[in-house]
N, C-alpha and C positions, 0 to 999 in steps of 0.2 A: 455270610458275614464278611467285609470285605478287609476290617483291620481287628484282629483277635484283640489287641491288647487296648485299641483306641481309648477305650474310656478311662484307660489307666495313664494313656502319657498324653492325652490332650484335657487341660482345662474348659470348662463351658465359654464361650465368648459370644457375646453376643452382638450385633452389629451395634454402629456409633451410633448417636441423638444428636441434633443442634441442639446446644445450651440450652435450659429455660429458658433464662433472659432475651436471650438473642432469636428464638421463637415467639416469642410471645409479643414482636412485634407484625407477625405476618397468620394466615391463613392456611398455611403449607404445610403438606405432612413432613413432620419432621425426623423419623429413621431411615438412616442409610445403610446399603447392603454392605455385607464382604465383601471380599473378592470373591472371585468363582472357587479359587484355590483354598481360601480360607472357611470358605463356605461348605466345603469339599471334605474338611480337615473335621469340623463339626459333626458332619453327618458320620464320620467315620467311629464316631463316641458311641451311637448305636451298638447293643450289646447283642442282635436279634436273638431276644431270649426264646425260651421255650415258649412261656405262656407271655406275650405281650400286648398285657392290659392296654397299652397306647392305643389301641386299636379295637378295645372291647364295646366299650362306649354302651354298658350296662349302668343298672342302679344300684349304688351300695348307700345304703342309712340315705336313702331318701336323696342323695347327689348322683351326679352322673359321672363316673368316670372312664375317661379314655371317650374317641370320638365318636360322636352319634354316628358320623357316615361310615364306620369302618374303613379308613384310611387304609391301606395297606403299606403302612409305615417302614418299617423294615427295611421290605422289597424297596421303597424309594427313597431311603435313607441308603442303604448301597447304592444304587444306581448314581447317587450323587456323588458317593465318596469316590465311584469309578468315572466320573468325568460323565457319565450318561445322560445327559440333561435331556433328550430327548426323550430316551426310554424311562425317565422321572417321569416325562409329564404324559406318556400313555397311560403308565399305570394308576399317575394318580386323576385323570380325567374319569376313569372308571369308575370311581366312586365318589368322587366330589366335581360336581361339576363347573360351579362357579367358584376355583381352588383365590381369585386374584382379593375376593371380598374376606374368606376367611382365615386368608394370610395376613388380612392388617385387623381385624376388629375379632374375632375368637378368642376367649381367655387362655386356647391352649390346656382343655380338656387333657389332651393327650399329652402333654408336659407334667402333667399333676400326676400323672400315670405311669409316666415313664420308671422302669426300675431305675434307673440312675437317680432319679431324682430322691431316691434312698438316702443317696448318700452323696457323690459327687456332683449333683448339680444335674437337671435332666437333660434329655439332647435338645438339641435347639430345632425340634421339627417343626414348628410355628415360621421362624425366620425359611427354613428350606422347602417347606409348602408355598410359599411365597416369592421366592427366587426362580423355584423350578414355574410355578407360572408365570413369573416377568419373562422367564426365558422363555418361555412357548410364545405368548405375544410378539414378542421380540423378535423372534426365528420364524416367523407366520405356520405356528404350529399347531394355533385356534381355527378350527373348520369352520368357516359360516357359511363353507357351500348348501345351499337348498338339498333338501332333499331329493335321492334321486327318482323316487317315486313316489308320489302321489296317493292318499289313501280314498282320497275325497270324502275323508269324514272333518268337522267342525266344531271347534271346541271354544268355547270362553273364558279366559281367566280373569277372575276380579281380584284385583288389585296384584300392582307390579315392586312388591317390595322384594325377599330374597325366597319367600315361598312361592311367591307367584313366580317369578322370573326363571327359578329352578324348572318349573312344571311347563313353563312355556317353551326352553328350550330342550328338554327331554321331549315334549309331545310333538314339538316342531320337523326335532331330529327323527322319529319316526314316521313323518309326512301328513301328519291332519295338518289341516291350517290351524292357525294358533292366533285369534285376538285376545291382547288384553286391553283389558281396560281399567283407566286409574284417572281419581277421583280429583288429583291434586293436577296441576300445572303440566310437570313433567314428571316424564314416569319413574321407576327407583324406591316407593312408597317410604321405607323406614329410610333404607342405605341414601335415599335424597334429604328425605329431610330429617331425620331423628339424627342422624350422625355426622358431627361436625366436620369440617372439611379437612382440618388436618390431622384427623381421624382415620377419616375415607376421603380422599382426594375424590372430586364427582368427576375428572377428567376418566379416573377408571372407571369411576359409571355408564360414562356417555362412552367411552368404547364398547362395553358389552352389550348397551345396546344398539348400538350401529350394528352388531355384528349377528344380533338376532336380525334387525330387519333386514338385513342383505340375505339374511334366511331364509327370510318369507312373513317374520313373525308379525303383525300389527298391532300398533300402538293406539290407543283411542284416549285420550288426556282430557279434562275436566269434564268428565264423567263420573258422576257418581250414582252407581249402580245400586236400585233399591228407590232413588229419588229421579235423576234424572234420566231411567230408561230402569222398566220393573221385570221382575225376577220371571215374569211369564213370557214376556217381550225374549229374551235369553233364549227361553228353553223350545220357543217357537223357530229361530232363528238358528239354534245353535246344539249339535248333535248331542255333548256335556258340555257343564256345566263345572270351574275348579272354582270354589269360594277360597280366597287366597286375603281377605281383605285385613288382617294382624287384629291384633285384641287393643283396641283405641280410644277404650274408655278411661280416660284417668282417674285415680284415688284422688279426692278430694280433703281439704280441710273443714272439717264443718265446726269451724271455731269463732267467737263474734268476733267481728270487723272484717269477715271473710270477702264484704262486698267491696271491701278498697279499692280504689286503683292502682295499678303497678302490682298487683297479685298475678301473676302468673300460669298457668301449668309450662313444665319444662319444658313440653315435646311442641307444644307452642313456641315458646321462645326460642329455643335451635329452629325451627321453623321459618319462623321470619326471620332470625341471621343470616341463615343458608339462602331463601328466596332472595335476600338484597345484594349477597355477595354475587348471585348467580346473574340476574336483573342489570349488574351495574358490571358484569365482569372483572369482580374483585375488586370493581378500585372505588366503590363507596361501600367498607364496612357501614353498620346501622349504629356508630358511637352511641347516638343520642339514647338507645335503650341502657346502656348500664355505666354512661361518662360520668363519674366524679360523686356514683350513688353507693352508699352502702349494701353489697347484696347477699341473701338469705336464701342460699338452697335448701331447702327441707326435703331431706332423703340423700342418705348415703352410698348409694350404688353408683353403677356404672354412669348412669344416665345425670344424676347428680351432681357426678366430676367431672362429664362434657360441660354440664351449666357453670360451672368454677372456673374451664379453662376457657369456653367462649366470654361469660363475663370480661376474665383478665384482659383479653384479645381487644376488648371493648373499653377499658380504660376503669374499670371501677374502683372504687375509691378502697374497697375492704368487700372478703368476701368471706361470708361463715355457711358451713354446712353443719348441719346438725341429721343426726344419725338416735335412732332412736335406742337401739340393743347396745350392750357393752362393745369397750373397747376388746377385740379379738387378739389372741394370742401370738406374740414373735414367732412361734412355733408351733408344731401339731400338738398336742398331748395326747394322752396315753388312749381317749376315747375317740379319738379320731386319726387311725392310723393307713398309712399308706395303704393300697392306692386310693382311697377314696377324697375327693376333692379336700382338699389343705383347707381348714376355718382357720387360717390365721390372717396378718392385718397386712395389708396391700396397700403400699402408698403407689398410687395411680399417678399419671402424666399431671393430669391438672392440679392434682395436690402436692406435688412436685414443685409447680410452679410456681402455688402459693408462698411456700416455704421460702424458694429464692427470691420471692419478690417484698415478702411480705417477713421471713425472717420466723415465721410459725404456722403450725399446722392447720389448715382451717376447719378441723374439724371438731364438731363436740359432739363425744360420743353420752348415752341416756339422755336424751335432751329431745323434748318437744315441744312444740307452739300450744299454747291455751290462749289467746287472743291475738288481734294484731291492732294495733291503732293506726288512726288515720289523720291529717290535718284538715285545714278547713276549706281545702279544695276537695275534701275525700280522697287525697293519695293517701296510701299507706305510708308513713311514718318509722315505723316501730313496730317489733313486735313480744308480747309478753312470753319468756321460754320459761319452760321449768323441766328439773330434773327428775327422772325417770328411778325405781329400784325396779329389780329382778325380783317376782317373786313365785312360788311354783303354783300351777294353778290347774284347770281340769286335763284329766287322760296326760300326768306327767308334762305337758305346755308351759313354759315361761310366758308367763304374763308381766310387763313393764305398769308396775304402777306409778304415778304424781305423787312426788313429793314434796307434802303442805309446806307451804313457807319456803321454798326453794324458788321463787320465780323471782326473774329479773326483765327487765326491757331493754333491749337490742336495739338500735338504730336500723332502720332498713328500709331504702325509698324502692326497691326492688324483691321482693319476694319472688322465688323457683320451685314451683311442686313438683318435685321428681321422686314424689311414694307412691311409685306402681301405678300399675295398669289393674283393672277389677273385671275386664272381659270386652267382649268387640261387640262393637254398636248395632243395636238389637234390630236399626233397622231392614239392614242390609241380609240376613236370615229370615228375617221377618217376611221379606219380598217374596223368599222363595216358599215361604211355608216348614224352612227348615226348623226342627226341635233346638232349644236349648238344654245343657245340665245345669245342675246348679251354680256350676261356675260363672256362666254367665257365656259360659264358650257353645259353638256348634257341635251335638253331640252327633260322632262319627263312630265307627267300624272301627276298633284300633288297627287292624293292620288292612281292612280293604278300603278306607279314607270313605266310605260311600255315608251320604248322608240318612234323614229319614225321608229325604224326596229322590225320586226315582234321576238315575241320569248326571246326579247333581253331586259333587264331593268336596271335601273340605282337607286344608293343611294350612300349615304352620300356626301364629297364634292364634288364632281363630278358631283351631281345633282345639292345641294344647295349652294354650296361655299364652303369659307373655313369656317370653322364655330367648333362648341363643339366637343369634343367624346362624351358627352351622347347625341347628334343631330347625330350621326354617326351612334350610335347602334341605336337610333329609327328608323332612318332610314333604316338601315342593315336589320329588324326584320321587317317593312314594305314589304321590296321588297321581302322578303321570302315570305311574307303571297301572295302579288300578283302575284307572280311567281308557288307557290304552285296551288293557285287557278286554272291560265289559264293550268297546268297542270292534275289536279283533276278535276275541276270544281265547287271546294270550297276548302274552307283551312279551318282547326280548330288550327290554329296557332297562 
């Protein structure tokens, strides 16, 4: 522990933001570092307790707290407060591998966790996971030398989002060759296109993967495995097999007028944002999808206030999200006590934005669609909400019921369905012969990832749902270690 008293004479600080306002005319990621010193000063707040949940990354009441990868938080929480930026980023390459992704897009598991966050505000490990990787980049501290030997065993990963990508350069790093393959354009699966860009700048995408292929690792792009090249074609070809491909079905509305135009799914619409901003090199945002229209995210999560803040980016005229459970707590209450993840209420970046642009929240919380109307081109129009009560229902479960007589119609030439994912496209397991659970996900091994076809294994959502990117790369970095092994017959991974 490098300053005993830290958390007692340094406040939390957390690095600056550009304005809403003044954001919300560009693409850009908008948080800026410390200084190294200030940065330094932070980390020094770390208490290295005895037992530091930060770092447990177990399940408590059904949430996770502290970090899936086991961070060895502490240890690179000193090392920063002593100026150690190098020896930061040994230690924490060792368990996270790709630290530059989960430094901007993580909710910060291990902040929720923090004993600080008891009571003075938790440490800012989220900002110094992130620092200490700008700095290894920065100081060419990131290896993408090849390996130095050879295993000459072959491996496939489908799909290159943060689980694939994890498993590819863990198994790379141990010397099998490493193809992946990804189904979209360019590779990155979710962190390309599920995640806005001044979210995840793609500039740190397309560095990490330059840095695999100067590894060795191959990239194979508008591929889609299952359809355009089958699950036996693979196993012919290829020593394992990683099914890496995310959970990509989306929840749908099955409410009349669902056939409108200008209905949505979310991860479509950040989809083609991203593909036009990428296509045009930033300089022809896609206005035309949400300039001067009334828009209607339906779903309150994370992925819901990317569609709030891309809209704004877009010029939209008014934009409502609706949330279907109660408004959550300013605070924990008595039945949800530290460490276990906070249920209380998170005004997010793009709801942020709302606010300073629009002057109110855009959120309505019990509120969900029971129609949409359309005009006489069949665009959607309108949509009919109504509100929602709490009431208890089977095995202890809140169930939201319709309340009669509560519905109004909403203006909205844009509708956003961002309620969840329901499991990964059946036909891409289907190819291999792999089982399904009832979820709708690939049923695996919990800890040896292996599927029920020989050779072949599964991570991130595709095994567990839809869930984290830092759940994505533990996972990624798992199946490598399992995959390495039934190939070796151990893994030092």
């Amino acid at each position: 522990m490098g300053k005993t008293t830290g958390f007692l004479e340094y406040p939390r600080q957390e690095g600056p933001v550009v304005p809403p306002l003044e954001r919300l005319g560009n693409f850009r990621e908008f948080h800026r570092p410390l200084s190294p010193a200030a940065q330094a000063q932070q980390a020094a707040r770390c208490m290295d307790c005895g037992v530091p949940f930060c770092q447990a990354g177990v399940t408590l009441a059904g949430m996770t707290a502290g970090c899936p990868l086991h961070n060895l938080i502490p240890e690179m929480n000193d090392l920063v407060f002593h100026g150690n930026w190098e020896q930061a980023w040994r230690r924490l390459e060792r368990t996270n591998c790709l630290p530059e992704f989960t430094g901007r897009v993580c909710p910060a598991l291990c902040e929720a966790a923090c004993t600080c966050a008891r009571q003075e505000g938790a440490v800012c490990t989220h900002e110094n996971e992130l620092q200490v990787a700008e700095y290894a980049f920065s100081h060419g501290l990131v290896n993408a030398a090849p390996a130095a030997v050879r295993t000459g065993k072959t491996v496939a990963v489908v799909g290159s989002g943060p689980a694939g990508l994890a498993a590819a350069w863990q198994l790379n790093r141990r010397g099998h060759s490493v193809t992946v393959f990804e189904k979209a354009d360019r590779p990155g699966g979710l962190l390309r296109y599920g995640i806005p860009n001044m979210k995840l700048d793609k500039a740190v995408l397309d560095r990490r993967i330059r840095l695999m292929e100067e590894a060795g690792v191959a990239f194979v792009c508008s591929t889609d495995v299952g359809r355009d090249v089958t699950g036996e074609e693979l196993l012919v070809k290829f020593d394992r097999v990683v099914l890496a491909g995310g959970a990509g079905r989306p929840r749908d509305l099955a409410v009349p007028g669902r056939e409108a135009k200008g209905i949505l799914f979310a991860v479509d619409f950040l989809g083609q944002v991203t593909k036009a901003l990428l296509d045009s090199d930033f300089q022809k945002p896609p206005h035309k999808l949400a300039e001067g229209k009334n828009v209607l995210v339906v779903g309150g999560g994370d992925t819901g206030n990317d569609c709030v803040a891309t809209a704004l980016r877009l010029g939209a005229k008014s934009v409502t999200q609706l949330e279907m459970m109660p408004e959550p707590p300013l605070a924990r209450t008595a039945d949800n006590p530290w460490p276990q993840w906070p249920k209380v209420r998170k005004t997010d970046y793009g709801q942020q934005e709302a606010i300073a642009l629009f002057g109110a929240d855009p959120r309505r919380y019990q509120t969900t669609v029971s129609a949409f109307k359309a005009d006489k081109r069949g665009r959607v129009c309108g949509a009919v909400v109504q509100k929602l009560e709490a009431r208890p229902g089977e095995n202890g479960r809140t169930m939201m019921v319709p309340i009669a007589g509560s519905e109004e119609v909403l203006p909205a030439e844009l509708v956003l369905i961002a309620a969840g994912f329901a499991g990964c496209e059946e036909y891409l397991p289907a190819g291999f012969g792999a089982a399904l659970t009832g979820r709708g996900v690939v049923a695996a091994e919990s800890e040896g990832y292996a599927t029920s076809v020989p050779r072949v294994f599964a991570a991130g959502d595709i095994r567990r749902g839809p869930s984290l990117v830092v759940w994505a790369i533990a996972e990624g970095m798992g199946a490598a270690r399992a995959a390495d092994a039934s190939l070796m017959g151990y893994s030092n991974l």
